[in-house]
C-alpha positions in Angstrom: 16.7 -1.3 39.1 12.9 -1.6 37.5 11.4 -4.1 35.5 11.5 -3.2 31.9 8.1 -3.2 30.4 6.4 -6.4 29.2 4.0 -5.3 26.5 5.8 -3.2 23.4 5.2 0.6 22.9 1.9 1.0 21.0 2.9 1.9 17.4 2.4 5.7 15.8 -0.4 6.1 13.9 0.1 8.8 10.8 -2.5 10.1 9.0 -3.1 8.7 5.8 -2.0 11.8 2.8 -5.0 13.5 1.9 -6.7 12.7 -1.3 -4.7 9.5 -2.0 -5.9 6.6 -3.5 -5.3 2.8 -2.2 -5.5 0.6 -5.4 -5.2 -3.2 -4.9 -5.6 -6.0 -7.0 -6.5 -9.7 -6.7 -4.6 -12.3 -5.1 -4.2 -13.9 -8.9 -2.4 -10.7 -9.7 1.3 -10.0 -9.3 4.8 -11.4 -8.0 3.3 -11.4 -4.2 0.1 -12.9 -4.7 -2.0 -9.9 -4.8 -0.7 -7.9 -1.4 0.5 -5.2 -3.5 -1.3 -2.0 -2.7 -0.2 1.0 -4.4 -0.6 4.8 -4.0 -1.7 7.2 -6.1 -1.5 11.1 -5.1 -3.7 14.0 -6.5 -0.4 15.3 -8.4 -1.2 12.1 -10.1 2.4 10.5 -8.5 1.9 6.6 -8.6 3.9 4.3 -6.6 4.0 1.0 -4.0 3.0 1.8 -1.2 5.4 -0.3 1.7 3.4 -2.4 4.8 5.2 0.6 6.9 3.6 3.0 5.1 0.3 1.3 5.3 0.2 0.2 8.9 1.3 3.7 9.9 -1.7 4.7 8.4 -3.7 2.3 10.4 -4.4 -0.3 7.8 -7.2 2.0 6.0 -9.8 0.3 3.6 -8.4 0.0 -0.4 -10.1 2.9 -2.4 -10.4 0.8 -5.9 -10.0 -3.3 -6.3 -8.8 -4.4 -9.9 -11.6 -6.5 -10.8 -10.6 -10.0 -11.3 -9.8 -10.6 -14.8 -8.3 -7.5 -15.9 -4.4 -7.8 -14.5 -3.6 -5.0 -17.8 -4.9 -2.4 -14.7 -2.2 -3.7 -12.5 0.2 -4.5 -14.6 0.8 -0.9 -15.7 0.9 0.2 -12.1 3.4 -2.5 -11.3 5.4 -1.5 -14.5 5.2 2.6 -13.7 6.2 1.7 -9.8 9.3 -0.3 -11.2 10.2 2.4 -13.6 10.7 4.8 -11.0 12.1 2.7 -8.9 14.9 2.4 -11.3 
């Protein structure tokens, strides 16, 4: 009988879809003080994008910050997300 391994599989890393856009805002902003990033594709698809997703990815740098001040910006990505979420 062997040992079983003591350190956990390293995880997968995915590339991150080409030509999307990380959007994030400040920690003032939204229902999870700020960690929500979301996606938006070249078809100009907008959504949430989940921790998975992102950590898969390999935790890549956020393309655009909402500037502080201006939660209108993430408000309408939070509102289109929950839209199509249903």
């Amino acid at each position: 009988m062997s040992t079983p391994p003591t350190t956990p599989p390293a995880t997968p890393k995915v590339s991150r879809p080409d030509g999307l856009i990380l959007v994030k805002g400040q920690r003032d902003m939204g229902g999870n003080g700020g960690r929500e990033v979301f996606g938006i594709w070249p078809s100009g698809y907008v959504r949430q994008v989940t921790a998975a997703e992102f950590t898969l990815w390999g935790s890549p740098a956020i393309d655009y910050w909402i500037p502080a001040g201006q939660p209108d910006q993430f408000d309408q990505l939070f509102a289109y997300d929950k839209a199509l979420r249903g």
